[in-house]
py3Dmol code that shows the C-alpha trace and the ligand (Angstrom):
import py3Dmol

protein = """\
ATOM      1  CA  UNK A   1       4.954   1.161 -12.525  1.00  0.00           C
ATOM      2  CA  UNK A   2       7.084  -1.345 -10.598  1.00  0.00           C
ATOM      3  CA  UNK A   3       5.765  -3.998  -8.703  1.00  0.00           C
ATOM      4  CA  UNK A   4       9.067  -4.393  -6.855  1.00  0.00           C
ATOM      5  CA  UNK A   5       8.594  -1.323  -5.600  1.00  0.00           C
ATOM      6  CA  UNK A   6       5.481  -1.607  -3.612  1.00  0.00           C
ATOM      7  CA  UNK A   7       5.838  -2.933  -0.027  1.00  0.00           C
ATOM      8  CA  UNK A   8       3.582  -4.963   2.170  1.00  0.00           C
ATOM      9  CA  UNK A   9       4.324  -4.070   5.850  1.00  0.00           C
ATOM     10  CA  UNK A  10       2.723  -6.334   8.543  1.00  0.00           C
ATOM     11  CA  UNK A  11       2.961  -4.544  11.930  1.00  0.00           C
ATOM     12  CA  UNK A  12       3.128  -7.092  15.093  1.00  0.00           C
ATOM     13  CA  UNK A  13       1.970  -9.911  13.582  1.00  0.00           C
ATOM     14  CA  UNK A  14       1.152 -12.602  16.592  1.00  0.00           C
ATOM     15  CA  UNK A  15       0.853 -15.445  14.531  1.00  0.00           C
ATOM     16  CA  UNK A  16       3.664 -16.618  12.489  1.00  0.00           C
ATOM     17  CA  UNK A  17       1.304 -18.655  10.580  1.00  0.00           C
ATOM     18  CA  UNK A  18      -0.340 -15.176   8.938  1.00  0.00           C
ATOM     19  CA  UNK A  19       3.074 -14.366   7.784  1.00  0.00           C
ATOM     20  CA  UNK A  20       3.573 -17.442   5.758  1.00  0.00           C
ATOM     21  CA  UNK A  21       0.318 -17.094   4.490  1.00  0.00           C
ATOM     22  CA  UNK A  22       0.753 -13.160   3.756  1.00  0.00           C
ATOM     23  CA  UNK A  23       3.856 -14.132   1.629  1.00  0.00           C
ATOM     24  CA  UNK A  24       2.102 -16.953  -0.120  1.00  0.00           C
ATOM     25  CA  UNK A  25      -0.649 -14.762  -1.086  1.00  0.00           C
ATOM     26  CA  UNK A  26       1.974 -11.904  -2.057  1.00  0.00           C
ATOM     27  CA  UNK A  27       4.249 -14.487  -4.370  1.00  0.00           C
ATOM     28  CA  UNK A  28       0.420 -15.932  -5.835  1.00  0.00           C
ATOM     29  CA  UNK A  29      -0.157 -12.188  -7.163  1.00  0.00           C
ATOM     30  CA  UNK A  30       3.493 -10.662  -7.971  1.00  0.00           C
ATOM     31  CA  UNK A  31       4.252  -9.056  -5.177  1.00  0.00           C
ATOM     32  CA  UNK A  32       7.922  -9.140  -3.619  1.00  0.00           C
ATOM     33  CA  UNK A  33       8.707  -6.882  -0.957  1.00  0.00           C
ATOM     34  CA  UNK A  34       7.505  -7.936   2.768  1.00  0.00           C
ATOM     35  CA  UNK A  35       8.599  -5.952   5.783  1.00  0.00           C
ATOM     36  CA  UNK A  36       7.733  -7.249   9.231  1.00  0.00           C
ATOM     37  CA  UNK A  37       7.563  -4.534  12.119  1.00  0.00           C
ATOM     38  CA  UNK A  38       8.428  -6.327  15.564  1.00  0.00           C
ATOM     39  CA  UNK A  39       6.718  -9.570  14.542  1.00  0.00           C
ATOM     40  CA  UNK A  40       6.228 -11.809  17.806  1.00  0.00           C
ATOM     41  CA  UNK A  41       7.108 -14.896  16.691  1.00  0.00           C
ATOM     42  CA  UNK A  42       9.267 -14.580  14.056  1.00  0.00           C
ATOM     43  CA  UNK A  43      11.576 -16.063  12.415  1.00  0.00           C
ATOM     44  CA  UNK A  44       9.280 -19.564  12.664  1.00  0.00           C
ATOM     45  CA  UNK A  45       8.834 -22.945  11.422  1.00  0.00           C
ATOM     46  CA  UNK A  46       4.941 -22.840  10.996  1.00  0.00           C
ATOM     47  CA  UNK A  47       5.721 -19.532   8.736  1.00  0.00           C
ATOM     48  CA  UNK A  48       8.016 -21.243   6.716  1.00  0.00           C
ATOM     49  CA  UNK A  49       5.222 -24.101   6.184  1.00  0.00           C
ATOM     50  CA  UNK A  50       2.684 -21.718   5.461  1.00  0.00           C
ATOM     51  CA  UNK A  51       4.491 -20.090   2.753  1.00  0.00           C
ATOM     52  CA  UNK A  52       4.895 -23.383   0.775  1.00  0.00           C
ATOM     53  CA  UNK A  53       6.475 -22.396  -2.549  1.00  0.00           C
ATOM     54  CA  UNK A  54       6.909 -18.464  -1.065  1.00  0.00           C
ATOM     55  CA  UNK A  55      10.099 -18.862   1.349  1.00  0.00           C
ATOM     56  CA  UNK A  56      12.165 -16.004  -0.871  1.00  0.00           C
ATOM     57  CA  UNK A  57       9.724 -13.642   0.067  1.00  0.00           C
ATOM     58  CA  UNK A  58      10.525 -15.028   3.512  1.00  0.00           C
ATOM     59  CA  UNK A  59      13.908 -15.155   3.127  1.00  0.00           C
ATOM     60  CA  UNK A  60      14.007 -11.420   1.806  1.00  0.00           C
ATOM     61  CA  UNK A  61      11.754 -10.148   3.907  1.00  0.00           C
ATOM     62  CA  UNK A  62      12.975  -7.207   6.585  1.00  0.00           C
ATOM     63  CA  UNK A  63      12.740  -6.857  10.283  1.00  0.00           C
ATOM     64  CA  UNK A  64      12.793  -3.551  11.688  1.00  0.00           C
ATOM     65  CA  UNK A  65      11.384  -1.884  14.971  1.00  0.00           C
ATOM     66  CA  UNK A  66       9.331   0.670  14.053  1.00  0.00           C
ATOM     67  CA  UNK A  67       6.183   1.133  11.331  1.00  0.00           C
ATOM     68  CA  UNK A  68       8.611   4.501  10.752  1.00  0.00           C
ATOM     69  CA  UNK A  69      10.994   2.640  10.007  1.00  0.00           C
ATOM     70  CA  UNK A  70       9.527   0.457   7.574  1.00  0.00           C
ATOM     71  CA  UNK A  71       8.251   3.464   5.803  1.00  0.00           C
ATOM     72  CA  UNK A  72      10.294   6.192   5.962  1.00  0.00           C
ATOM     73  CA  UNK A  73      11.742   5.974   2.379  1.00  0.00           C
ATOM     74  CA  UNK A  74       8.027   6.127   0.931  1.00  0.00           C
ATOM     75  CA  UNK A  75       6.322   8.656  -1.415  1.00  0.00           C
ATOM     76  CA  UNK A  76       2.645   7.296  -0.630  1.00  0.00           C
ATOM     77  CA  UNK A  77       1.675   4.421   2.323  1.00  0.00           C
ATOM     78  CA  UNK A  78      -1.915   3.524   2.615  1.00  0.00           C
ATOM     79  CA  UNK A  79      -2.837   2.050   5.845  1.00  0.00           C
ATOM     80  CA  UNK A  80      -6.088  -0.933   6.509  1.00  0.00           C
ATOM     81  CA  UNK A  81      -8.310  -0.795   8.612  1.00  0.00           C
ATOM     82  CA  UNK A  82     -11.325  -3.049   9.421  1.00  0.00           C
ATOM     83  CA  UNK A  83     -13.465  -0.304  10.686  1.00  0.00           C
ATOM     84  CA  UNK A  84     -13.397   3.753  11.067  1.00  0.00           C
ATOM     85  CA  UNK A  85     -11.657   5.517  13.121  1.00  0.00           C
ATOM     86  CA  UNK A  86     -12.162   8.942  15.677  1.00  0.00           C
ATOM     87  CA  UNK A  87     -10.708  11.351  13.026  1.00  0.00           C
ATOM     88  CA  UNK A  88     -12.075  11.118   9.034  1.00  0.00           C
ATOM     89  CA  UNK A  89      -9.193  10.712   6.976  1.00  0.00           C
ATOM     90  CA  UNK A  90      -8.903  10.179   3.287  1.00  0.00           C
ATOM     91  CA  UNK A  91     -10.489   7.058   1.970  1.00  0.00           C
ATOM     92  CA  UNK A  92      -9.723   4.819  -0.715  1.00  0.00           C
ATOM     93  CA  UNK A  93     -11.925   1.703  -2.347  1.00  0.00           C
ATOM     94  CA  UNK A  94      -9.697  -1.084  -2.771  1.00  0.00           C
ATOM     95  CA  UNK A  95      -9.852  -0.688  -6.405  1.00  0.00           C
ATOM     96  CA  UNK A  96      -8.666   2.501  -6.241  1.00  0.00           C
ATOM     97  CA  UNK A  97      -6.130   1.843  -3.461  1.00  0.00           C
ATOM     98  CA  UNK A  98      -4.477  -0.677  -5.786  1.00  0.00           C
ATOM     99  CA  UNK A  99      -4.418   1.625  -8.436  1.00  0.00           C
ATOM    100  CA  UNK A 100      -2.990   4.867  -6.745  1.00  0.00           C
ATOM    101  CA  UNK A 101      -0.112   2.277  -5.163  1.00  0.00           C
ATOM    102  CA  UNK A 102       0.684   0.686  -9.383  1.00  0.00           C
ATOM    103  CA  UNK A 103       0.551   4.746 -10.568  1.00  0.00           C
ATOM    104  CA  UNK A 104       3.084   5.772  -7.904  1.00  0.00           C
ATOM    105  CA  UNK A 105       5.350   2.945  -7.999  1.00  0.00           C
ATOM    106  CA  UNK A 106       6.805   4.394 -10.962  1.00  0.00           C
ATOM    107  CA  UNK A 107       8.401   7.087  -9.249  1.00  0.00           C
ATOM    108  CA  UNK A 108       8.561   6.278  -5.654  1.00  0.00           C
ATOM    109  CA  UNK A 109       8.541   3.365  -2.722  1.00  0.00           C
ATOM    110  CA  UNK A 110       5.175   2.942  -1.887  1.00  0.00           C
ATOM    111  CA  UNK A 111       3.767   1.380   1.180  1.00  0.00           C
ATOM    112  CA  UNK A 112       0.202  -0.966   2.227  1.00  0.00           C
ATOM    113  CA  UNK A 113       0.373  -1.469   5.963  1.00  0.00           C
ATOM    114  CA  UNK A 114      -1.739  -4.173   8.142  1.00  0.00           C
ATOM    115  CA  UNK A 115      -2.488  -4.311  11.625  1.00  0.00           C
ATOM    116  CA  UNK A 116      -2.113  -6.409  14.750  1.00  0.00           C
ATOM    117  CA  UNK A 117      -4.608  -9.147  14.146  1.00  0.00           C
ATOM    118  CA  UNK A 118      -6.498  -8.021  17.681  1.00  0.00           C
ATOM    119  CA  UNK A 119      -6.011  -4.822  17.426  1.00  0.00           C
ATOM    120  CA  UNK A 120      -5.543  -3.239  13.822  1.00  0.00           C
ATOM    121  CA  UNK A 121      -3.386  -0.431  13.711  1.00  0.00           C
ATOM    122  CA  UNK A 122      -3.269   2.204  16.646  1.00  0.00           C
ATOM    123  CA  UNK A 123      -4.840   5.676  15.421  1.00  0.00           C
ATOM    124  CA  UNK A 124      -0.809   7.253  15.861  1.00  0.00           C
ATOM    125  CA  UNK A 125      -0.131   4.352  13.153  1.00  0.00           C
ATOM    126  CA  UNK A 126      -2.947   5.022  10.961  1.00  0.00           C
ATOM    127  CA  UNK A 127      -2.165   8.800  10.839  1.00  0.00           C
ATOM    128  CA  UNK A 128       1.666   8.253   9.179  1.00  0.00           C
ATOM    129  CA  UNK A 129      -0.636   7.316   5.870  1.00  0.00           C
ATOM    130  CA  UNK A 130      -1.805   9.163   3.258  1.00  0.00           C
ATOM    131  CA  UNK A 131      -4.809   7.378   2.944  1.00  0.00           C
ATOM    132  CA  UNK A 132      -7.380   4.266   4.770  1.00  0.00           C
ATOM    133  CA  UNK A 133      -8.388   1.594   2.757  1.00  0.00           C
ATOM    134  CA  UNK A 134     -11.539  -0.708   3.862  1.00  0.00           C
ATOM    135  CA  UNK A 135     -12.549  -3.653   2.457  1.00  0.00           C
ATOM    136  CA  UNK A 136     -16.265  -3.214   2.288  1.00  0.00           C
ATOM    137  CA  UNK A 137     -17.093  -6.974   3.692  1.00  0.00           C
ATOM    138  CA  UNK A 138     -20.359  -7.966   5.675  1.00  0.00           C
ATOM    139  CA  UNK A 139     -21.099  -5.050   8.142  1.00  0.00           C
ATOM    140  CA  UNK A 140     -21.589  -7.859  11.052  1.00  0.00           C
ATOM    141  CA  UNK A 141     -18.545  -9.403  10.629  1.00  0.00           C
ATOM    142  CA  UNK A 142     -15.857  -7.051   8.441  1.00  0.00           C
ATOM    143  CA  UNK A 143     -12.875  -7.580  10.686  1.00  0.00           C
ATOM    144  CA  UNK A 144     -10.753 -10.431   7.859  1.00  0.00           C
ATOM    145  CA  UNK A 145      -7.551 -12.676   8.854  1.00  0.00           C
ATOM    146  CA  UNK A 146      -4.988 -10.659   8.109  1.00  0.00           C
ATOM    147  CA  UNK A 147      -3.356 -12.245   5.341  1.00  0.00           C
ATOM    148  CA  UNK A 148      -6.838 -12.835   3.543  1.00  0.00           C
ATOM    149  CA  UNK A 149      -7.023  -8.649   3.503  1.00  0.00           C
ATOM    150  CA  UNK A 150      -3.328  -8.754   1.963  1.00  0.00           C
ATOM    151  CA  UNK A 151      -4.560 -11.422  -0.576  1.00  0.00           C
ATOM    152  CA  UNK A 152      -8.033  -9.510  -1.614  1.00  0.00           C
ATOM    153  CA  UNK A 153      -5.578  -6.257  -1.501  1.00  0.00           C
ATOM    154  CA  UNK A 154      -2.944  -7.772  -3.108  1.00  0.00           C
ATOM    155  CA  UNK A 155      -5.157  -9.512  -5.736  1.00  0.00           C
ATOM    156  CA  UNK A 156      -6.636  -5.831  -7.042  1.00  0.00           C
ATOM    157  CA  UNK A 157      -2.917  -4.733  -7.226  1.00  0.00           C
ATOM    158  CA  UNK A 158      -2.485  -7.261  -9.514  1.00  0.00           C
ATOM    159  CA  UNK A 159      -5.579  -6.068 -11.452  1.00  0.00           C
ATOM    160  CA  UNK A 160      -4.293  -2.774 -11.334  1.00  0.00           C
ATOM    161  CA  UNK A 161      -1.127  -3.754 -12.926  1.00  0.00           C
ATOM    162  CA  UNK A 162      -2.321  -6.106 -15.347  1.00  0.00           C
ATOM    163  CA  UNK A 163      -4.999  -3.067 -16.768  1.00  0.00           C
ATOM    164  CA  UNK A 164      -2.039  -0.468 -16.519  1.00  0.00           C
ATOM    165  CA  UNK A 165      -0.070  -3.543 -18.858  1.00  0.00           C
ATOM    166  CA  UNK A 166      -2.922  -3.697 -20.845  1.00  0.00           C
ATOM    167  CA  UNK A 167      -3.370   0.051 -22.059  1.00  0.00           C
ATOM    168  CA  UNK A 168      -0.099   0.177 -22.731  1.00  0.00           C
ATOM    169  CA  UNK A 169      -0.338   3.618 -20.202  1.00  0.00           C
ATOM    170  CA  UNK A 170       0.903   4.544 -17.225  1.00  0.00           C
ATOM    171  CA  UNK A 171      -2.563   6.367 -16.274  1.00  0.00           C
ATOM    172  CA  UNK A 172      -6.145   5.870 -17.663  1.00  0.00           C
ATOM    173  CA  UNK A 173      -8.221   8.777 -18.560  1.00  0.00           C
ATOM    174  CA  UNK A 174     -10.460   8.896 -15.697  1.00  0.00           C
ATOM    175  CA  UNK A 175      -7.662   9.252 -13.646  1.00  0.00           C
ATOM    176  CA  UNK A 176      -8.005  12.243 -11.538  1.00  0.00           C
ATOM    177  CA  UNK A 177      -4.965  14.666 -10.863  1.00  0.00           C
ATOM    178  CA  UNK A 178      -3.021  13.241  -7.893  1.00  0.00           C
ATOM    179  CA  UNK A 179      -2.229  10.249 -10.331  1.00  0.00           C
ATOM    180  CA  UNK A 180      -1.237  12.932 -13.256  1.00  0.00           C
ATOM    181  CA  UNK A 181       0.798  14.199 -10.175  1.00  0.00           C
ATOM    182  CA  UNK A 182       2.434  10.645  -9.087  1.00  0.00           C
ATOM    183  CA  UNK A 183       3.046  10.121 -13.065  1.00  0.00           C
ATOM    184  CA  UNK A 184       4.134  13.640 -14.633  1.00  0.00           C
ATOM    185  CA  UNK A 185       5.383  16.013 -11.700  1.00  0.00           C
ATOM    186  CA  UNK A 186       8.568  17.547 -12.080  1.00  0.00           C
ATOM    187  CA  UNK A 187       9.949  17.047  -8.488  1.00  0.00           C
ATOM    188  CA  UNK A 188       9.748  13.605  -6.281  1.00  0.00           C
ATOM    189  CA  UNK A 189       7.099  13.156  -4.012  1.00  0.00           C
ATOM    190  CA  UNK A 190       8.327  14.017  -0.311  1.00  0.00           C
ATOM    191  CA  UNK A 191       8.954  10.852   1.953  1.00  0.00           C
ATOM    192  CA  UNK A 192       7.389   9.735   5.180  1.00  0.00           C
ATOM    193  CA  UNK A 193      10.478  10.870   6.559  1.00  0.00           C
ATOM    194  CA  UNK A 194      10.572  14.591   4.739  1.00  0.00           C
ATOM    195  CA  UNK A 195       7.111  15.230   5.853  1.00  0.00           C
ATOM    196  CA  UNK A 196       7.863  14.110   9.864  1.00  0.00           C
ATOM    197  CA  UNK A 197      10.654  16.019  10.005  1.00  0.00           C
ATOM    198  CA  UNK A 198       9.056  18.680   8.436  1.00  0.00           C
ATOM    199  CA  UNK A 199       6.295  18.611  11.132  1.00  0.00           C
ATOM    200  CA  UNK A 200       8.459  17.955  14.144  1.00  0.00           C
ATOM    201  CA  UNK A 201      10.209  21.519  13.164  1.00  0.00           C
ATOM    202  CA  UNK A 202       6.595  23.246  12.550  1.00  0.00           C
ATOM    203  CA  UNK A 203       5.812  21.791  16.260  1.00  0.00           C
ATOM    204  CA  UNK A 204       9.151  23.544  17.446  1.00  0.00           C
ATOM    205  CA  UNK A 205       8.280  26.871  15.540  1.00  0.00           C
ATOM    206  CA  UNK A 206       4.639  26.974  16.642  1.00  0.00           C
ATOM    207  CA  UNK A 207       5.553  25.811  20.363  1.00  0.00           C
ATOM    208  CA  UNK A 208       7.835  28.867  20.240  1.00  0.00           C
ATOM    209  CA  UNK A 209       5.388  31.386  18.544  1.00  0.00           C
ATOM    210  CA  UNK A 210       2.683  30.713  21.366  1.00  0.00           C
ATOM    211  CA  UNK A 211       0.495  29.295  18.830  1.00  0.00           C
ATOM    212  CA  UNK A 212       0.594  25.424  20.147  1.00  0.00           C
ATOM    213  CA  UNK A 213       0.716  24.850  23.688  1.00  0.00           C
ATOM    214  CA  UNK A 214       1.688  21.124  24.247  1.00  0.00           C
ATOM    215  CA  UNK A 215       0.033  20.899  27.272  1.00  0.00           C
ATOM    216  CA  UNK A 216      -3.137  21.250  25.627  1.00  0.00           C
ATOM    217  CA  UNK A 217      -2.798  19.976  21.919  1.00  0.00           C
ATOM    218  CA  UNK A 218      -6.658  19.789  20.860  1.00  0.00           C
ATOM    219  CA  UNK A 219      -6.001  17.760  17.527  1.00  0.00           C
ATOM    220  CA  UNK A 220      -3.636  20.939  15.940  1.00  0.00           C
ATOM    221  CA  UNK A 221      -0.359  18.226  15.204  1.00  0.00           C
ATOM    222  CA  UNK A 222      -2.896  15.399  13.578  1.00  0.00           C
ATOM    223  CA  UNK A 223      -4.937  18.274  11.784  1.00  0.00           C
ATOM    224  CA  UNK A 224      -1.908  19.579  10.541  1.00  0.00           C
ATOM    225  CA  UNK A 225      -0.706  16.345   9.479  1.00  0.00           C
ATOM    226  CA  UNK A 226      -4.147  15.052   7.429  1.00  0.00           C
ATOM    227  CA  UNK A 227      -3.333  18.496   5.942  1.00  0.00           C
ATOM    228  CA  UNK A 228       0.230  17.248   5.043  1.00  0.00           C
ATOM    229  CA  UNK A 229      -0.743  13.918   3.756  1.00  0.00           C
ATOM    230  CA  UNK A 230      -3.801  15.555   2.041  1.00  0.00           C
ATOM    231  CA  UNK A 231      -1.987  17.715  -0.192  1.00  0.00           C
ATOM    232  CA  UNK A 232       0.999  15.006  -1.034  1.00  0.00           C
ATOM    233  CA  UNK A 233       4.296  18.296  -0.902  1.00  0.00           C
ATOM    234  CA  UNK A 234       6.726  17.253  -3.423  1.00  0.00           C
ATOM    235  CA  UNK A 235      10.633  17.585  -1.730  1.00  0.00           C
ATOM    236  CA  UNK A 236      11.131  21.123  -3.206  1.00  0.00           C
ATOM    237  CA  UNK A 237       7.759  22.021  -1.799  1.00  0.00           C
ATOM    238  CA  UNK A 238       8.639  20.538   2.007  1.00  0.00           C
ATOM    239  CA  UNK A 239      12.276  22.397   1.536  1.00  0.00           C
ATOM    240  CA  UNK A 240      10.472  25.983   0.782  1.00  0.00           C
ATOM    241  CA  UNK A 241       8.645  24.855   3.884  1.00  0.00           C
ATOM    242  CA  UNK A 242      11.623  24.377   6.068  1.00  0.00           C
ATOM    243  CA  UNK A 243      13.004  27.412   4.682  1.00  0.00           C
ATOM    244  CA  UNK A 244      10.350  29.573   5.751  1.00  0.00           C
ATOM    245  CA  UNK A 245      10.387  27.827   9.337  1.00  0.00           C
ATOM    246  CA  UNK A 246      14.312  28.311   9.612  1.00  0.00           C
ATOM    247  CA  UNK A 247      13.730  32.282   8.985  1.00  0.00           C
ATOM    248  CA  UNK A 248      10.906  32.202  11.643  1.00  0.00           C
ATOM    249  CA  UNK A 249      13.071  31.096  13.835  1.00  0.00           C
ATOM    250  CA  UNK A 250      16.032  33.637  12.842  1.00  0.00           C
ATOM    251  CA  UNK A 251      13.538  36.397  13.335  1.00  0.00           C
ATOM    252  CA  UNK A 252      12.359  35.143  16.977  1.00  0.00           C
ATOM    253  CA  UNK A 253      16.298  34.862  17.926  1.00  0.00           C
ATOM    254  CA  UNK A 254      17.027  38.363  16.542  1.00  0.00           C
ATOM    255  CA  UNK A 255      13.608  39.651  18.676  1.00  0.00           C
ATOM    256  CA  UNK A 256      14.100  41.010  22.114  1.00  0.00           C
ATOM    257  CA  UNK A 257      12.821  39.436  24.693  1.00  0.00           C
ATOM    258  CA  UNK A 258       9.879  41.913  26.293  1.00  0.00           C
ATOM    259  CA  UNK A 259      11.200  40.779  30.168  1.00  0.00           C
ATOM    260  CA  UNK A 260      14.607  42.316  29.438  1.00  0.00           C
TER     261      UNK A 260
END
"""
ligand_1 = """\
26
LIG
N -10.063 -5.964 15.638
C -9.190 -5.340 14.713
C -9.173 -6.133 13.458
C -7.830 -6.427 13.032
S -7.855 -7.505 11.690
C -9.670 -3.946 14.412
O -10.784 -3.653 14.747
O -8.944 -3.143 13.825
C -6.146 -7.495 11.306
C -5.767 -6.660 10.109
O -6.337 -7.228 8.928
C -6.225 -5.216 10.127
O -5.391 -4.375 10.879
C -6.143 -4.900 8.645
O -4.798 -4.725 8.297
C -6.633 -6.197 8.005
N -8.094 -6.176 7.778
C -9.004 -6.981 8.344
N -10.229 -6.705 7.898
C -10.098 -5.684 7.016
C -11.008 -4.936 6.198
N -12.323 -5.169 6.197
N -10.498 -3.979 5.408
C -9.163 -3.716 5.385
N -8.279 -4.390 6.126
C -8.724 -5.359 6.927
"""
view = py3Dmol.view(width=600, height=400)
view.addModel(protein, "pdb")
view.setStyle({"model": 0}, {"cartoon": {"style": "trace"}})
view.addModel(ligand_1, "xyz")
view.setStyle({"model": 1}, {"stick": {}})
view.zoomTo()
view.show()
């Protein structure tokens, strides 16, 4: 476990003021890495004051364009989210969010994502994770300040890596098997990146077989990406994948066309 390598990514933050207190609250509980996508009001005086004794996690922290971006490089990203969303996806308890993130950081970048403070994260956004955390706050009111979720999330990562200290292991006993996977597995976890390229050429091969018709997608691409996420393909996995997909397409070239 390496708490260097777990990332807090803020996505179009509107108040520079959050981001100050997002790295304060980082810095408070060991936490380094801070990667703002498009902020709109950044790079800022009132973030700077907000941050009090935090301004090298302001001073390292990225810009970049894109929540893809921000990501790519990452073996697991867990997204917030105040409230659910149209389509189920895996859920974690923060508790259990924190802990998955600690486990995998010894292998991979990991990711924890936050969303506009009016408007979360967009369901597109939400669907590059592998899983949706919630803190469970008062049902009438469970929508936080942004940087108050990344302190209560950043405060059980702490937990988490104080415990894992603790034990003197890597992985408790309870721990089910996509930790033992995380820990023990023989190949690296496939990145954001792997897994949308990997689905960008399925799209191409199933466009091509008939089986996916753009025009009317149902939910096949997001199914088919929970499915992805789901299962967590380590890189030789996604390259067997791609394999197959190249030979599909071989085939279809070699075929002749039924018009001709
Ligand atoms: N109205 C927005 C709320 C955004 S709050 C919505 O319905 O989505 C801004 C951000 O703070 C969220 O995107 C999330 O990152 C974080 N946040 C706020 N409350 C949260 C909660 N109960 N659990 C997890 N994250 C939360």
């Amino acid at each position: 476990m390496d708490l260097t390598r777990i990332r807090i990514v803020l996505v179009q933050t509107s108040h520079p003021g959050n981001i100050g207190a997002a790295a304060r609250a980082m810095k408070n509980m060991g936490l380094t890495k801070l990667i703002l996508v498009n902020p709109k009001d950044y790079p800022s005086g009132v973030a700077l004051g907000r941050a009090a004794s935090a301004l090298d996690i302001l001073d390292n922290a990225e810009v970049v364009d894109s929540l893809d971006a921000a990501i790519a490089n990452c073996g697991l990203v867990i997204g917030t989210s105040a409230r659910s969303r149209s389509i189920p996806w895996p859920m974690v308890e923060p508790d259990e969010c924190a802990q998955k993130l600690v486990t995998a950081s010894g292998q991979n970048d990991v990711a924890l994502v936050f969303g506009r403070e009016d408007r979360g994260l967009s369901n597109d956004e939400l669907q590059l994770c592998h899983f949706h955390v919630q803190i469970p706050a008062n049902e009438d009111y469970s929508s936080l300040n942004v940087a108050a979720a990344v302190m209560v999330l950043s405060y059980e990562i702490r937990k988490a890596f104080l415990r894992a200290v603790d034990s003197q292991t890597k992985v408790s006993d309870s721990i089910v098997s996509s930790e033992s996977l995380e820990v023990n597995w023989d190949q690296p976890l496939a990145t954001v990146a792997d897994i949308e390229s990997f689905l960008a050429h399925l799209e191409k091969v199933l466009i091509r077989l008939d089986f996916h018709d753009p025009e009317n997608p149902r939910q096949l691409m997001s199914r088919l990406r929970r499915l992805c996420t789901r299962i967590r393909p380590d890189t030789m996995e996604i390259n067997i994948l791609r394999g197959i997909l190249t030979s599909t397409e071989q085939q279809l070239d070699k075929k002749p066309n039924p018009q001709e």
